[in-house]
TORNU-585286 format. One record per residue: residue number from 1; residue in three letters; y, z, x of N, C-alpha, C in turn. Coordinates in Angstrom, 1 decimal, padded with zeros to 4 digits. Layout:
# TORNU-585286
[kenu NUM ALA [Y Z X] [Y Z X] [Y Z X]]
...
# end
This chain:
# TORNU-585286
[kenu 1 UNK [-001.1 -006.5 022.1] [-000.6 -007.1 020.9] [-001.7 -006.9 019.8]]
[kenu 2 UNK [-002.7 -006.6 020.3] [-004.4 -006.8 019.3] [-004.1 -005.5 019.0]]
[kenu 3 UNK [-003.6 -004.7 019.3] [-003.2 -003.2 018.8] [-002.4 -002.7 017.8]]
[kenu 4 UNK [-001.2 -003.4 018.0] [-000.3 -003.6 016.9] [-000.7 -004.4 015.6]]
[kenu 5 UNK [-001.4 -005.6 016.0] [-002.3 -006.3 014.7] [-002.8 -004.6 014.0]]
[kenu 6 UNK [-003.7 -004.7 014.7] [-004.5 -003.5 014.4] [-004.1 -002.7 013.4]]
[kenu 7 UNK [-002.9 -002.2 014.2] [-002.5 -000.5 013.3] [-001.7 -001.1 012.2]]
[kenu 8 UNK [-001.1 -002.5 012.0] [-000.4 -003.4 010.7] [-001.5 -003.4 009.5]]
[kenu 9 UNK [-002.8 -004.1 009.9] [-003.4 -004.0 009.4] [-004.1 -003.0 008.4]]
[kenu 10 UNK [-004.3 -001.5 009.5] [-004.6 -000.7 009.3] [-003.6 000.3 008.1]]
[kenu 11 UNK [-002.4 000.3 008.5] [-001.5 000.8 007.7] [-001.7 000.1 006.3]]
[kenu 12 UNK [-001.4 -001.4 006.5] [-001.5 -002.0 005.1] [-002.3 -001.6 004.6]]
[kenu 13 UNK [-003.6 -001.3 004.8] [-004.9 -000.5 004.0] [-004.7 000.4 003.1]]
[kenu 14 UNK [-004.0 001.7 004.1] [-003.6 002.9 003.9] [-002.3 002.5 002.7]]
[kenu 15 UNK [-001.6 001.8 002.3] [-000.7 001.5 001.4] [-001.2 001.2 000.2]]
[kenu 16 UNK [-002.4 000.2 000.1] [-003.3 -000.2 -000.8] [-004.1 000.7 -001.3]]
[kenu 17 UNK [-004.7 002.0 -000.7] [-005.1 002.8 -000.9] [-004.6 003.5 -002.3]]
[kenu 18 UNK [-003.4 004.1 -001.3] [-002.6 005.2 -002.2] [-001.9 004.6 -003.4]]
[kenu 19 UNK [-002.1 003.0 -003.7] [-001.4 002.3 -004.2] [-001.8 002.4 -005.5]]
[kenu 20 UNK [-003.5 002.7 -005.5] [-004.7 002.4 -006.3] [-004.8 004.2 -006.7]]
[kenu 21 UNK [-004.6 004.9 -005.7] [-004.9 006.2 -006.3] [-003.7 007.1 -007.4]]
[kenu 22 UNK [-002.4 006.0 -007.4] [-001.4 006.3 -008.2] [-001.9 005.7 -009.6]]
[kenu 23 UNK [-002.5 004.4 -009.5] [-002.7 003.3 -010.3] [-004.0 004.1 -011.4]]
[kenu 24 UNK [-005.1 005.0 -010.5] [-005.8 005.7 -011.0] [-005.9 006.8 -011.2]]
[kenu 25 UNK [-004.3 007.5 -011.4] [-003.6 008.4 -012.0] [-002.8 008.2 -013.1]]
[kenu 26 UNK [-002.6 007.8 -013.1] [-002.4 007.2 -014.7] [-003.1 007.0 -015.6]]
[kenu 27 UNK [-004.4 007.2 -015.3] [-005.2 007.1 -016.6] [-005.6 008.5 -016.9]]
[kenu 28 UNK [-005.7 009.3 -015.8] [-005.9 010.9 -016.5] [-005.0 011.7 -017.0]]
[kenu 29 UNK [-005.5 011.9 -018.3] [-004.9 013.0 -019.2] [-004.4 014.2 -018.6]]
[kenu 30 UNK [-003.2 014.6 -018.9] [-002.7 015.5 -018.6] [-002.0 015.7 -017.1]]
[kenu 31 UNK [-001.7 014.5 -016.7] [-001.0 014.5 -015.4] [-000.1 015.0 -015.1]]
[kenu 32 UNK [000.3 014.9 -013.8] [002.0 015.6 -013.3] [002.3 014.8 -012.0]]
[kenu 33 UNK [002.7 014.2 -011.6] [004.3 013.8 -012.3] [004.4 012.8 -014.0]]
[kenu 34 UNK [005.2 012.5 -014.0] [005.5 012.0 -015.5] [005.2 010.4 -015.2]]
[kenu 35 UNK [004.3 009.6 -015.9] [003.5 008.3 -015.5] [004.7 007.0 -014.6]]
[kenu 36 UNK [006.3 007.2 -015.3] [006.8 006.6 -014.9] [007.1 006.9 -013.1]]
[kenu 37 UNK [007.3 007.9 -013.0] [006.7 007.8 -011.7] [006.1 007.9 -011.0]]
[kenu 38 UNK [004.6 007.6 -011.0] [003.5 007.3 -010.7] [003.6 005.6 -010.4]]
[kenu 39 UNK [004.3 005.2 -011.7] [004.5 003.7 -011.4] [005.6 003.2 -010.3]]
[kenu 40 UNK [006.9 004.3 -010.3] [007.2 003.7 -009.5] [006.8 003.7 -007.8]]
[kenu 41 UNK [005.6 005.1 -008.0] [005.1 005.4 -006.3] [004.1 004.2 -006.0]]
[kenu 42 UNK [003.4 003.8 -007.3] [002.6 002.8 -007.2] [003.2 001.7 -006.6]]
[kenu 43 UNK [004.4 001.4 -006.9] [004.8 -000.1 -007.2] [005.3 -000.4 -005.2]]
[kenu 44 UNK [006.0 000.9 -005.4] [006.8 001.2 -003.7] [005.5 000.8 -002.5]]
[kenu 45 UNK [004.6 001.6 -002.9] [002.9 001.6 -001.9] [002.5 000.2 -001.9]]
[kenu 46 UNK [002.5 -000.4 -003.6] [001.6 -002.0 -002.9] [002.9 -002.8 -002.3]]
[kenu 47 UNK [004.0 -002.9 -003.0] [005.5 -004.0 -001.8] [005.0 -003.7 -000.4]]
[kenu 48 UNK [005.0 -001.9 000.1] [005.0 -001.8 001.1] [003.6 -002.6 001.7]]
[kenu 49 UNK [002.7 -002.0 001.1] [001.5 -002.8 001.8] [001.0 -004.7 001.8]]
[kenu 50 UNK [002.0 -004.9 000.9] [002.1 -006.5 001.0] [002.7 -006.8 001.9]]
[kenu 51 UNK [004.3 -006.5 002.7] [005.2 -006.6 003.6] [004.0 -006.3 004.7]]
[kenu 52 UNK [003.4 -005.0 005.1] [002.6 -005.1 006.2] [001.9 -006.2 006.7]]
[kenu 53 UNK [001.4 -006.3 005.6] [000.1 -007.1 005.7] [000.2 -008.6 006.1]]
[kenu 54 UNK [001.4 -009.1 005.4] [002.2 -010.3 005.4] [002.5 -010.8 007.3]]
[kenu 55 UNK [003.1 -009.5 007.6] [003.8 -008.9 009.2] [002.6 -009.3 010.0]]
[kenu 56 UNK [001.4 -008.6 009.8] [000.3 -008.7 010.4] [-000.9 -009.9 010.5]]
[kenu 57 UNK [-000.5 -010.6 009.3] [-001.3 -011.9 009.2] [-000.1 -012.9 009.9]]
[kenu 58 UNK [001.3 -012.8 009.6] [002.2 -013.8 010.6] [002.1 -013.4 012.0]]
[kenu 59 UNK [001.6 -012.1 012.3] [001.7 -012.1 014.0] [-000.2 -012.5 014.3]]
[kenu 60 UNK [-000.6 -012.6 013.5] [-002.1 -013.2 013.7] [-002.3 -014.9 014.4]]
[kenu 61 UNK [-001.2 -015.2 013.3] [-001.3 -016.6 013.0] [-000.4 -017.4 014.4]]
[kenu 62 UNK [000.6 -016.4 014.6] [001.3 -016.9 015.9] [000.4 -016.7 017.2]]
[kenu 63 UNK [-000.4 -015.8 017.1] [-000.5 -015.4 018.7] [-002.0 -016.2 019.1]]
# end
């Protein structure tokens, strides 16, 4: 089960990550894709990595 924590955790990272590298795409000139979707890849990456993370702190907390 400390495994699964684990890779919950770990994923959540990886969400937060990419969440931030959309977030800091947006500020450079001359981008591609078009910023509104940047926001919406942004927006999809942090929900998803809050739901993980959420997942992974309630199976924390139970076990």
């Amino acid at each position: 089960m400390d495994g699964v924590i684990f890779g919950l955790f770990a994923l959540s990272a990886v969400f937060f990550f990419g969440m931030f590298h959309y977030i800091f795409a947006l500020y450079r000139p001359g981008i591609y894709p078009p910023k509104n979707i940047l926001k919406k890849r942004a927006g999809f990456l942090g929900m998803s990595g809050l739901v993980t993370f959420l997942i992974g702190v309630l199976l924390t907390v139970m076990t």
